[in-house]
N, C-alpha and C positions, 0 to 999 in steps of 0.2 A: 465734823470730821467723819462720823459713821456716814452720813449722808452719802458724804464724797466717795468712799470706799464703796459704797450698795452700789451706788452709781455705775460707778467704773467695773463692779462685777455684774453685772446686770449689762454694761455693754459687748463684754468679752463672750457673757453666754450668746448674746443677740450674734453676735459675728460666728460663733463656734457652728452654730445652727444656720449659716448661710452656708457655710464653709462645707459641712457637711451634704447640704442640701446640693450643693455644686456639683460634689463629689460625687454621688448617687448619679447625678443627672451624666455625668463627663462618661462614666460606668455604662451608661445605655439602659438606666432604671427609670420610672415615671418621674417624674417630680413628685415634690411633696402635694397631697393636696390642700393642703391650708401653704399659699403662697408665704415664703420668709418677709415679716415685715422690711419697708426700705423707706430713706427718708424721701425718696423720688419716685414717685407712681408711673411716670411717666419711662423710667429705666426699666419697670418688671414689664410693659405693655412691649416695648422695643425686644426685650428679653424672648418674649415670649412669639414674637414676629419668626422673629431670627429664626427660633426654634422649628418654626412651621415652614419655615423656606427649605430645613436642610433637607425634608422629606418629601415625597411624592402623597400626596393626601389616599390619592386612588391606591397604593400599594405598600405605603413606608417604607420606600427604596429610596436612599440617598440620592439628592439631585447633584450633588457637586461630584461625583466622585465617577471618573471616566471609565465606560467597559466597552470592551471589545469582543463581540464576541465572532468566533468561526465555526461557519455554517458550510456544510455540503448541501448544495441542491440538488433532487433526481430530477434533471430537463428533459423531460420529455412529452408525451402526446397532450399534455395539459399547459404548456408552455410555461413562459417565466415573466409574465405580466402582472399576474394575480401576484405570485410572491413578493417582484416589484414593489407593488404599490401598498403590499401591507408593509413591506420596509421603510419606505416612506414615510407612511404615513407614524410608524411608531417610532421613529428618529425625530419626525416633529412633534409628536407630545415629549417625547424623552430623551432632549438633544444629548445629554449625557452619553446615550447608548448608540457604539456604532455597529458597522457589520462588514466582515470580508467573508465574501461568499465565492464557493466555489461550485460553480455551475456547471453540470456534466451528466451526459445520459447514461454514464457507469462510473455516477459517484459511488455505488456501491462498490464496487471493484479498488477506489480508493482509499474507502472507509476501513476495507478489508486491509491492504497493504500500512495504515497509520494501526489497527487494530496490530497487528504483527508484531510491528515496531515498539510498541510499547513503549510511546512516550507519549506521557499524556498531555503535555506544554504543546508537540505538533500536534494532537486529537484535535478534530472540531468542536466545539464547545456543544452543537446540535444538529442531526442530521435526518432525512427523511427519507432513507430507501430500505428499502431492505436488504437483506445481505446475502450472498454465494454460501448457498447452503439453506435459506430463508430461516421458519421461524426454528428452530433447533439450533441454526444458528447464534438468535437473537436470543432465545431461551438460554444457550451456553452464556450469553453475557451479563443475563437477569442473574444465574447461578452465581456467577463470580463478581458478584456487586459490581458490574464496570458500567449499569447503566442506572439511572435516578427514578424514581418510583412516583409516578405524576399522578396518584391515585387519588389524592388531596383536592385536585383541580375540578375536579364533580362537582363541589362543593363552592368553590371560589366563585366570585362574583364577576356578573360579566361588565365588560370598561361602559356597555352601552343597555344595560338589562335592567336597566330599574330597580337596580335593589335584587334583582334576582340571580340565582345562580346558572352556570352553563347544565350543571344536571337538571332543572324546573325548565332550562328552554331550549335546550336538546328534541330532535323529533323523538316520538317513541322508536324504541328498540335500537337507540343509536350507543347506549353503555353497554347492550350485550351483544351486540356489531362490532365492538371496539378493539379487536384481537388482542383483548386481555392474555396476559402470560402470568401463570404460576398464580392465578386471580388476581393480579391487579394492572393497573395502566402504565406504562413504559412509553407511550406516546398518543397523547391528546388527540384523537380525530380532529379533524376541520372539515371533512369534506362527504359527503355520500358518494359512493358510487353501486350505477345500476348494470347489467347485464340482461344478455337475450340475444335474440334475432332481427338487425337492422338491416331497413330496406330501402327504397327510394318507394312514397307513398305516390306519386304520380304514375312509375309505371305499374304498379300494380292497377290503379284506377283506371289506366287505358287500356288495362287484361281484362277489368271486375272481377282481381284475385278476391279471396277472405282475406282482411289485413285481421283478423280478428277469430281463427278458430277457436272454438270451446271446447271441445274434444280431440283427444290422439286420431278417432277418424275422421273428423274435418282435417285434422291437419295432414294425415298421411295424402287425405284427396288433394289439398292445396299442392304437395309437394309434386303429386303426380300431372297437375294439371301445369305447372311448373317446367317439369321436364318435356311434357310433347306440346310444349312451345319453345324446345330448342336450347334453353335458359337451364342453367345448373341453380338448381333449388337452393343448394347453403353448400356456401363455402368458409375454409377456415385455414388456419397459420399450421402449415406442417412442419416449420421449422421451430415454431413453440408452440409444440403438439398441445399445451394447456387450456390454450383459446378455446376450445370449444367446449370443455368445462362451462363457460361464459353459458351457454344455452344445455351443457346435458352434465352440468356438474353435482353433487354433492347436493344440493336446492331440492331435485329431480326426485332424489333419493325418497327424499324426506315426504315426498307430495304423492309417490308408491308408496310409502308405509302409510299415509295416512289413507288411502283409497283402500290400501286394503283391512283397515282400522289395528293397524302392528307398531302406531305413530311412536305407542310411549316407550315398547320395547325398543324401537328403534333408534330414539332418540337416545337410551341411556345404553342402547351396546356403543353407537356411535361418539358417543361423545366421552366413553371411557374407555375403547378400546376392548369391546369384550367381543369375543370370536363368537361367533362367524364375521368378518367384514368383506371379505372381496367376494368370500362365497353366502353371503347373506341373500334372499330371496331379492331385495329390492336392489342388490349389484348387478348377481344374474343377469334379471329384468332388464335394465338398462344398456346393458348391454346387448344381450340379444338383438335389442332391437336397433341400436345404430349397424350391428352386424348386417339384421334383414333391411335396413336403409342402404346399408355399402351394396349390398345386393339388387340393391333395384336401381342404383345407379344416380341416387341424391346427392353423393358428394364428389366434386370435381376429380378427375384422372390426373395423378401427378401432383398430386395436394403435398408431398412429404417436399415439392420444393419449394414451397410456394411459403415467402416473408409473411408477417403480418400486414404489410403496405399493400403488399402484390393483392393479396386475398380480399382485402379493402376495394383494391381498383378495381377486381373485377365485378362490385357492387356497382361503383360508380358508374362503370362501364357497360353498365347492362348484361353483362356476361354472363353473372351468378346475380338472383333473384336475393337470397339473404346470406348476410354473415357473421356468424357468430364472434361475437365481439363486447367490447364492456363501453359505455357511453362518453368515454373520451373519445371516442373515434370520429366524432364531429369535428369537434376542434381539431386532430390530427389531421384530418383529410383536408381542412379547410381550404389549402393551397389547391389542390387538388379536382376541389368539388366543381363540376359542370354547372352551370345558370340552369334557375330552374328545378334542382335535383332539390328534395325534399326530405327528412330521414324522418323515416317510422321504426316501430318497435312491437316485437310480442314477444310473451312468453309461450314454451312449449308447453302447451297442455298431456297430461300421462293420461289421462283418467276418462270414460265415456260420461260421467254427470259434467253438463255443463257451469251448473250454479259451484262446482268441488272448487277447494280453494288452486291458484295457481302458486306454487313454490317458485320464487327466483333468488339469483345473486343478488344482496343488496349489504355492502358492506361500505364501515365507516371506516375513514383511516386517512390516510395522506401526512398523519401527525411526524413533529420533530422528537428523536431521541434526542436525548442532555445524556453527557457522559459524566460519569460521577467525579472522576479525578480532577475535575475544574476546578475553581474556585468557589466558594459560596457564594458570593455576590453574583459570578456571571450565572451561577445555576440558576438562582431568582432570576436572574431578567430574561433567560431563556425560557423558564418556566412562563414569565410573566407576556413574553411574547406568544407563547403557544395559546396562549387565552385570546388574544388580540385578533389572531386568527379568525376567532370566531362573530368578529364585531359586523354588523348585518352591511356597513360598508365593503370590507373586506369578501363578504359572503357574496354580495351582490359581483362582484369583480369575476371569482371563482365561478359565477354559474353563466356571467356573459361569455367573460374571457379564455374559460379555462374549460368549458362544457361540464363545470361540476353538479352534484344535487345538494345545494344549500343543505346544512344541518339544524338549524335555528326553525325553530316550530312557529316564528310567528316573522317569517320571510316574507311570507304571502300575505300580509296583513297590509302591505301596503301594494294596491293591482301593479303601479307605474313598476315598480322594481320586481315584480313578479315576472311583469311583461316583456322585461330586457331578458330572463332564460334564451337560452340557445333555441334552436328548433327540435333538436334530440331529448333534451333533457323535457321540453313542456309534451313531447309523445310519450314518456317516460309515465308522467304525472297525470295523463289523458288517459292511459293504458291503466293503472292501477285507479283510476276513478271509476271505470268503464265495469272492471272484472274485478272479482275477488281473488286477493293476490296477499301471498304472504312473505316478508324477505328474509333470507339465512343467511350467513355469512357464513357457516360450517366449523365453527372452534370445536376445538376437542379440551377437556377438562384435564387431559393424561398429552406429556410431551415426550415422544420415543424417540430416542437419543443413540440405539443402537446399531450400528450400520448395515442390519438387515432390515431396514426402516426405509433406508433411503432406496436399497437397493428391489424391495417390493414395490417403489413408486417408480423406478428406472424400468421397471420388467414393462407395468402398466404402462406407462408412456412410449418406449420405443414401440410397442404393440398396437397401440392409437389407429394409425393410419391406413395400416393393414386390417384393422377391424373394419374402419368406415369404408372399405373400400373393397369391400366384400371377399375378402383372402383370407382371412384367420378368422377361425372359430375362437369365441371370447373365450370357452370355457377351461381350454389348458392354460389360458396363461392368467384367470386368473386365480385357479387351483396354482399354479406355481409362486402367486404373491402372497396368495393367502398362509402357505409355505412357510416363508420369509419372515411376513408379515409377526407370525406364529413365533417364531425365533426373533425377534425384535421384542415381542412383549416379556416372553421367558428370562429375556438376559435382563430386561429392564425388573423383575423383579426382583 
């Protein structure tokens, strides 16, 4: 009779501790690690099957459970084939996960107007442009938690990396290219992009222009020998006077202070906002001198009406010799391009040592924002897709199809897939093999928020065209930003 009784309590604890064990698991906790004994071995193996189905191995994201998520795409000079086919291909590892995308060359304009609205059910789940007003914009939204913090994904492993993460196989200087806000990541790069001065390499080589000066005065002679052949040296978008930042931006800046060895000062006024900035020696400078260019007549007559396309054609067209521009311009023009026509690349040299480093534009980004008010699940797979991006198929797609600069530091490890780059992008890669070249992106550590912020870069911008075009002296106006400038930082303290 004791027998029978030990028995029977001795099964109830056996069952109490299954029961439990259940429970824990149902909860979303490990399992126990000593498995609940069972009289069927064969039920904890199916058990345990079951178990590894509900998950994605790569990510432990639920495979049964449907999302949707909505994306804004910016369609433009990079087209919408690359993003295509990463869609694709991430619906067929994870048919779970779908996508309504909405494709548009001023999804930003619509990000803005759902941003308004304040409903985060119609928000996109993840979007890639930037916004009316840019980053102060975006920085208002880091402020107000409305966007997700991807700072984690440095870290994350890549779908195709070996065990390794997207920060171990990132090119150098692609996490501080990455237009970090407030110091951290709000959207994953995927992509390089380079800037400068593109040409058509054929007809320079029927001139035997310099595709390659090393000094400001090779280059000023190229420009000159440029003009009395007829040909407008460099042309650029007066209608988004910014473009030619592309070739005498922020980069520029940095490649004067270091010739005149003021690099470190310069670097920590610039990037904290500490006065002098417009009237800083190495703004001046730069200025000055597209001034003494508008003066000799390097940049085309009537530039303030001239699109970005227009400006482009007249590369293509022989018109205008270079145009400053950023390396999607391949692919934009594609439709466009004459047989035969070839794109080259340089940077402007500041400096008379030839061996001086060359400062250019080279910045990472094209990444998706995630807005925070979604759901958690869709936020993981938004996230989980921003990593995807990065997979060397994907990359490979982005530098045929799309004229990107692959970010993956071991792109080139295989020739065949190196060898599909565009023709823009492998003079890019030629160009910095060639010269000592450094790339900036231009962040600033300090985000001024103040509306005499924006209005010191309104002054500078409408002023653009009239400087290059030999009519305004740089120097009142940019004593008038600096002004401003000065009253931006004051309110911000």
């Amino acid at each position: 009779m004791k027998l029978k009784t030990i028995t029977i309590l001795l099964l109830c604890f056996l069952v109490s501790i299954t029961v439990l064990a259940c429970a824990k698991k149902y909860e979303g906790g490990e399992s126990s690690p000593t498995p609940a004994p069972s009289a069927d071995a064969s039920d904890n193996t199916k058990d345990k099957d079951t178990a590894e189905e509900e998950v994605y191995p790569e990510n432990g994201l639920p495979k049964n459970e449907k999302v949707t998520l909505k994306m804004g795409f910016f369609e433009a000079g990079m087209g919408r084939e690359y993003i295509d086919y990463a869609l694709d291909t991430f619906k067929q590892k994870f048919p779970n996960v779908s996508f309504e995308v909405t494709y548009s060359p001023t999804v930003q304009t619509v990000v803005n107007t759902k941003i308004s609205a304040g409903n985060d059910e119609d928000m996109f789940d993840m979007f890639n442009s930037s916004l009316p007003g840019g980053t102060p914009a975006i920085t208002a939204l880091v402020e107000n938690g409305k966007l997700v913090d991807q700072e984690d994904l440095w870290d994350h492993k890549l779908y195709d990396g070996n065990g390794k993460t997207v920060r171990e196989l990132m090119m150098e200087g692609t996490f501080e290219t990455a237009g970090r806000i407030l110091g951290k990541t709000y959207a994953l790069p995927n992509t390089g992009t380079g800037a400068g001065l593109f040409y058509d390499k054929k007809l320079f080589e029927e001139h035997g222009w310099n595709q390659n000066p090393k000094t400001w005065s090779e280059f000023m002679e190229l420009l000159e020998t440029i003009k009395q052949a007829g040909i407008i040296p460099i042309t650029y978008t007066g209608v988004h006077v910014t473009y030619i930042n592309n070739a005498f931006g922020t980069w520029k800046l940095f490649e004067l202070a270091e010739n005149s060895g003021n690099l470190e000062k310069f670097e920590d006024d610039f990037r904290n906002y500490k006065l002098p900035q417009y009237l800083a020696p190495e703004y001046v400078d730069l200025w000055n001198r597209l001034y003494e260019m508008g003066k000799k007549g390097y940049f085309p007559e009537g530039v303030a009406a001239l699109d970005h396309t227009q400006s482009q054609m007249q590369v293509l067209q022989h018109k205008a010799a270079m145009v400053s521009t950023g390396s999607w311009v391949e692919n934009e023009m594609k439709d466009s391009t004459p047989e035969g026509f070839e794109w080259g690349y340089m940077v402007v040299p500041m400096g008379e040592d030839p061996a001086a480093t060359k400062w250019t534009r080279l910045t990472s980004g094209n990444g998706f924002y995630i807005w925070e008010g979604k759901p958690e699940l869709n936020k993981k797979w938004a996230k989980e897709f921003n990593v995807w991006m990065l997979n060397l198929d994907v990359q490979e797609v982005l530098g045929e199809k799309a004229g990107a600069i692959p970010l993956r530091k071991d792109f080139a490890d295989d020739p065949a897939r190196a060898d599909k780059l565009q023709t823009l992008t492998k003079s890019i890669l030629e160009y910095n093999k060639n010269n000592n070249t450094r790339g900036e992106s231009g962040y600033r550590n300090v985000t001024l928020t103040d509306p005499a912020f924006a209005q010191a870069s309104k002054v500078m911008n409408e002023a653009i065209t009239a400087i290059t075009s030999g009519k305004q002296d740089p120097q009142p106006i940019l004593e008038e930003a600096e002004k401003l400038l000065e009253k931006a930082i004051q309110a911000q303290k």
